[in-house]
C-alpha positions in Angstrom: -13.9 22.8 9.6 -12.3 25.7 8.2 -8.7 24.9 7.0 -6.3 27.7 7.6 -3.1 28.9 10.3 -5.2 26.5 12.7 -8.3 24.5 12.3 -12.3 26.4 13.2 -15.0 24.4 13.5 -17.8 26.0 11.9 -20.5 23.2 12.0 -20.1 19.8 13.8 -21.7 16.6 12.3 -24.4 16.9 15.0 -25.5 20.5 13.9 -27.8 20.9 10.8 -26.5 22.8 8.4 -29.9 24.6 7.1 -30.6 25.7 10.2 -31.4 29.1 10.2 -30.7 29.7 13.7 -27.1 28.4 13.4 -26.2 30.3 10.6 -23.9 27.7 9.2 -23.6 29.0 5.9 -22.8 32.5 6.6 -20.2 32.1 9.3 -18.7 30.0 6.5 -18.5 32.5 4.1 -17.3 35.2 6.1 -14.9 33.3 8.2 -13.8 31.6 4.6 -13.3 35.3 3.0 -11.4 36.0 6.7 -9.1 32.9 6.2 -8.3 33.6 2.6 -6.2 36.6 3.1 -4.3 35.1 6.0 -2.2 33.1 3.4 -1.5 30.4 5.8 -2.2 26.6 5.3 -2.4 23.9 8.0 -3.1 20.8 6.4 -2.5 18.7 10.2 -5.0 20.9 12.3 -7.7 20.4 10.1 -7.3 17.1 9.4 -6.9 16.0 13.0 -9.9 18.3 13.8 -11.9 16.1 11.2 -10.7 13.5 13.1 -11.6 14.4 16.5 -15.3 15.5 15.2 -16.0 12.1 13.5 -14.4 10.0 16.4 -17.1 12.4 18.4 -20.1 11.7 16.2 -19.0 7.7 16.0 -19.4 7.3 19.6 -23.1 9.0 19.3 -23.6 6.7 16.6 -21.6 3.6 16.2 -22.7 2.5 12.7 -21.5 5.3 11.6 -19.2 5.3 8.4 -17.7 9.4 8.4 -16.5 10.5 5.0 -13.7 13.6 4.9 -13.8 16.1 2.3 -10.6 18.0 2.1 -11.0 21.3 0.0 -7.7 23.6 -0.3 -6.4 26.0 -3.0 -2.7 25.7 -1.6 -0.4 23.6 0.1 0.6 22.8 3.5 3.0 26.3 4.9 2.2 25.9 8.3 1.9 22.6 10.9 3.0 19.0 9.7 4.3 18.2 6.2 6.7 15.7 5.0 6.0 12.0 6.0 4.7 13.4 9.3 1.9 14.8 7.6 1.5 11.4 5.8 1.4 9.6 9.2 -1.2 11.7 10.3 -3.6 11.6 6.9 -3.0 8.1 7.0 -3.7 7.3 10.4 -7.5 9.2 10.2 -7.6 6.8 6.7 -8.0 4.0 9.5 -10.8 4.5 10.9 -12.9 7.3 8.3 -12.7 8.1 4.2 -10.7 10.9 2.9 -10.7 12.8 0.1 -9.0 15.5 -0.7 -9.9 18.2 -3.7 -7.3 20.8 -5.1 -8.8 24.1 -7.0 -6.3 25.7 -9.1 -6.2 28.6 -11.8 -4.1 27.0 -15.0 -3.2 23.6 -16.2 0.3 23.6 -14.4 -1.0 24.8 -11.3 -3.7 22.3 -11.4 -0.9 19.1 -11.8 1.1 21.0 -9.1 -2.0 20.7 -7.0 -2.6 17.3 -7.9 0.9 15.8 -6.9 1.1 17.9 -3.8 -2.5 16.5 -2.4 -2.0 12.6 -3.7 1.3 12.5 -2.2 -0.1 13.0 1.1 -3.5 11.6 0.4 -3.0 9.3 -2.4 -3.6 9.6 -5.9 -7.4 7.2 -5.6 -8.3 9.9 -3.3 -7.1 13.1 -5.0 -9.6 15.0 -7.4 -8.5 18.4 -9.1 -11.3 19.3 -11.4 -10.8 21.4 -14.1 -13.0 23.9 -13.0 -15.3 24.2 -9.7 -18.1 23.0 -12.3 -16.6 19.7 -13.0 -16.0 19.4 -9.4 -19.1 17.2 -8.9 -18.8 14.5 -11.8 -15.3 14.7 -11.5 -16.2 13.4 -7.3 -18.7 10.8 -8.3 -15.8 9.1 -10.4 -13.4 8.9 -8.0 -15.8 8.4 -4.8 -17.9 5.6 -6.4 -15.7 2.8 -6.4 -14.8 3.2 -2.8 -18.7 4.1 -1.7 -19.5 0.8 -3.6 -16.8 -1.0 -1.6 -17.9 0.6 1.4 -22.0 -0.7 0.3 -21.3 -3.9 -0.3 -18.9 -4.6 4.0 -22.2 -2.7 5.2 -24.9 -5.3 2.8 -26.5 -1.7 1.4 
Protein backbone atom coordinates (compact mmCIF):
# COMPACT_ATOMS: atom_id res chain seq x y z
CA UNK A 1 0.00 0.00 0.00
CA UNK A 2 1.64 3.02 -1.12
CA UNK A 3 1.52 5.79 1.57
CA UNK A 4 1.00 9.22 0.28
CA UNK A 5 -2.09 12.22 -0.24
CA UNK A 6 -4.28 8.94 -0.07
CA UNK A 7 -3.59 5.25 0.25
CA UNK A 8 -2.88 2.82 -3.48
CA UNK A 9 -2.88 -0.53 -3.23
CA UNK A 10 -0.18 -1.82 -5.26
CA UNK A 11 -0.25 -5.59 -4.23
CA UNK A 12 -2.89 -7.25 -2.03
CA UNK A 13 -1.79 -10.17 0.39
CA UNK A 14 -3.56 -12.52 -2.06
CA UNK A 15 -1.32 -11.46 -5.10
CA UNK A 16 2.31 -12.87 -5.40
CA UNK A 17 4.65 -10.46 -5.51
CA UNK A 18 7.26 -12.20 -8.04
CA UNK A 19 4.81 -12.57 -10.39
CA UNK A 20 5.96 -11.37 -13.50
CA UNK A 21 2.64 -10.95 -14.87
CA UNK A 22 1.59 -8.54 -12.02
CA UNK A 23 4.40 -6.48 -12.19
CA UNK A 24 4.43 -5.73 -8.55
CA UNK A 25 7.68 -4.51 -8.27
CA UNK A 26 7.74 -1.99 -10.97
CA UNK A 27 4.42 -0.36 -10.37
CA UNK A 28 6.06 0.09 -7.02
CA UNK A 29 8.86 1.82 -8.05
CA UNK A 30 7.29 4.14 -10.44
CA UNK A 31 4.26 4.90 -8.52
CA UNK A 32 6.86 5.36 -5.35
CA UNK A 33 9.12 7.89 -7.52
CA UNK A 34 5.33 9.41 -8.53
CA UNK A 35 4.38 9.73 -4.76
CA UNK A 36 7.63 11.20 -3.65
CA UNK A 37 7.43 14.54 -5.33
CA UNK A 38 3.78 14.97 -4.26
CA UNK A 39 5.14 16.01 -0.71
CA UNK A 40 2.09 14.84 0.94
CA UNK A 41 1.73 12.26 3.87
CA UNK A 42 -1.35 10.39 5.05
CA UNK A 43 -0.45 8.34 7.72
CA UNK A 44 -4.66 7.37 8.43
CA UNK A 45 -5.36 6.17 4.69
CA UNK A 46 -2.74 3.91 4.65
CA UNK A 47 -3.04 2.55 7.75
CA UNK A 48 -6.74 1.94 7.52
CA UNK A 49 -6.11 0.47 3.99
CA UNK A 50 -3.66 -2.05 5.74
CA UNK A 51 -6.34 -2.62 7.80
CA UNK A 52 -9.03 -3.30 5.45
CA UNK A 53 -6.53 -5.71 3.27
CA UNK A 54 -5.66 -7.85 6.23
CA UNK A 55 -9.33 -7.95 7.71
CA UNK A 56 -9.79 -9.21 3.78
CA UNK A 57 -7.10 -11.82 3.68
CA UNK A 58 -8.19 -13.02 7.59
CA UNK A 59 -11.56 -13.95 6.44
CA UNK A 60 -9.79 -16.14 3.41
CA UNK A 61 -7.72 -17.45 6.03
CA UNK A 62 -8.72 -17.36 9.59
CA UNK A 63 -5.43 -18.54 11.23
CA UNK A 64 -4.00 -15.85 9.90
CA UNK A 65 -1.68 -13.62 12.06
CA UNK A 66 -1.08 -10.17 9.44
CA UNK A 67 1.97 -8.17 10.35
CA UNK A 68 2.07 -4.17 9.20
CA UNK A 69 5.16 -2.70 8.07
CA UNK A 70 4.93 1.01 8.03
CA UNK A 71 7.81 2.63 5.97
CA UNK A 72 7.75 6.73 5.73
CA UNK A 73 10.52 9.34 5.36
CA UNK A 74 8.10 12.18 6.85
CA UNK A 75 5.38 12.75 9.01
CA UNK A 76 1.71 12.84 8.86
CA UNK A 77 0.61 16.57 6.74
CA UNK A 78 -2.41 15.31 5.43
CA UNK A 79 -5.57 13.04 7.08
CA UNK A 80 -5.67 12.16 10.89
CA UNK A 81 -2.98 13.22 13.36
CA UNK A 82 -3.10 14.02 16.94
CA UNK A 83 -4.78 11.33 19.28
CA UNK A 84 -7.13 10.71 16.37
CA UNK A 85 -4.42 9.25 14.55
CA UNK A 86 -3.51 7.33 17.74
CA UNK A 87 -7.05 5.92 17.93
CA UNK A 88 -6.86 4.72 14.60
CA UNK A 89 -3.06 2.97 14.75
CA UNK A 90 -4.23 1.66 17.91
CA UNK A 91 -7.40 0.28 17.01
CA UNK A 92 -5.60 -1.88 13.79
CA UNK A 93 -2.98 -2.86 16.87
CA UNK A 94 -6.17 -5.06 17.94
CA UNK A 95 -6.56 -7.28 15.82
CA UNK A 96 -2.84 -7.26 13.46
CA UNK A 97 1.11 -6.22 14.33
CA UNK A 98 2.47 -2.91 13.52
CA UNK A 99 5.52 -1.57 12.93
CA UNK A 100 6.48 1.36 11.90
CA UNK A 101 10.12 2.31 10.30
CA UNK A 102 11.35 6.10 9.84
CA UNK A 103 14.40 6.82 7.25
CA UNK A 104 16.02 10.00 7.79
CA UNK A 105 19.20 11.89 6.52
CA UNK A 106 21.21 13.13 9.89
CA UNK A 107 21.28 12.28 13.48
CA UNK A 108 18.58 14.94 14.45
CA UNK A 109 16.41 14.23 11.80
CA UNK A 110 16.59 10.55 12.62
CA UNK A 111 15.37 11.28 16.63
CA UNK A 112 12.80 13.61 15.08
CA UNK A 113 11.67 10.66 13.16
CA UNK A 114 11.79 8.51 15.90
CA UNK A 115 9.50 10.50 18.42
CA UNK A 116 7.14 11.42 15.71
CA UNK A 117 6.52 7.51 14.71
CA UNK A 118 6.61 6.03 18.51
CA UNK A 119 4.23 8.60 19.55
CA UNK A 120 1.72 7.31 17.34
CA UNK A 121 2.94 3.83 17.19
CA UNK A 122 4.83 3.29 20.25
CA UNK A 123 8.34 3.34 21.01
CA UNK A 124 8.46 -1.19 21.08
CA UNK A 125 7.33 -0.72 17.63
CA UNK A 126 9.35 2.17 16.25
CA UNK A 127 12.71 1.28 14.30
CA UNK A 128 14.86 4.19 12.72
CA UNK A 129 17.95 2.60 11.47
CA UNK A 130 20.89 4.48 10.97
CA UNK A 131 21.07 3.79 7.48
CA UNK A 132 18.74 1.63 5.04
CA UNK A 133 21.61 -1.01 5.67
CA UNK A 134 21.02 -1.46 9.26
CA UNK A 135 17.40 -1.52 8.50
CA UNK A 136 17.29 -5.33 8.65
CA UNK A 137 19.24 -6.19 12.04
CA UNK A 138 18.02 -3.22 13.40
CA UNK A 139 14.01 -5.06 12.51
CA UNK A 140 15.00 -8.49 13.80
CA UNK A 141 15.72 -6.74 17.29
CA UNK A 142 12.81 -5.10 17.71
CA UNK A 143 10.40 -7.71 15.91
CA UNK A 144 11.72 -10.74 17.73
CA UNK A 145 10.47 -10.43 21.02
CA UNK A 146 6.92 -9.80 19.82
CA UNK A 147 7.26 -12.72 16.97
CA UNK A 148 8.42 -14.97 19.93
CA UNK A 149 5.36 -13.83 21.85
CA UNK A 150 3.24 -14.30 19.00
CA UNK A 151 5.11 -18.34 18.54
CA UNK A 152 4.67 -19.35 21.62
CA UNK A 153 -0.12 -18.12 21.88
CA UNK A 154 0.10 -20.05 18.31
CA UNK A 155 2.47 -23.39 20.03
CA UNK A 156 5.14 -22.74 16.86
Amino acid sequence: ILLGSDSEVIKNPNQMYSDPDQRIKANMIAKTNENALAGSTDFEASVKEAEKQLHLSKRRLPEMHGVVLFITDGQPNSGATGQELINEIDEVKRWFQLFAFGLGGSDAERQQMRNMLAQYFGDDRTIVPESFENLSAETMRVMKPILQRLGQRMQF
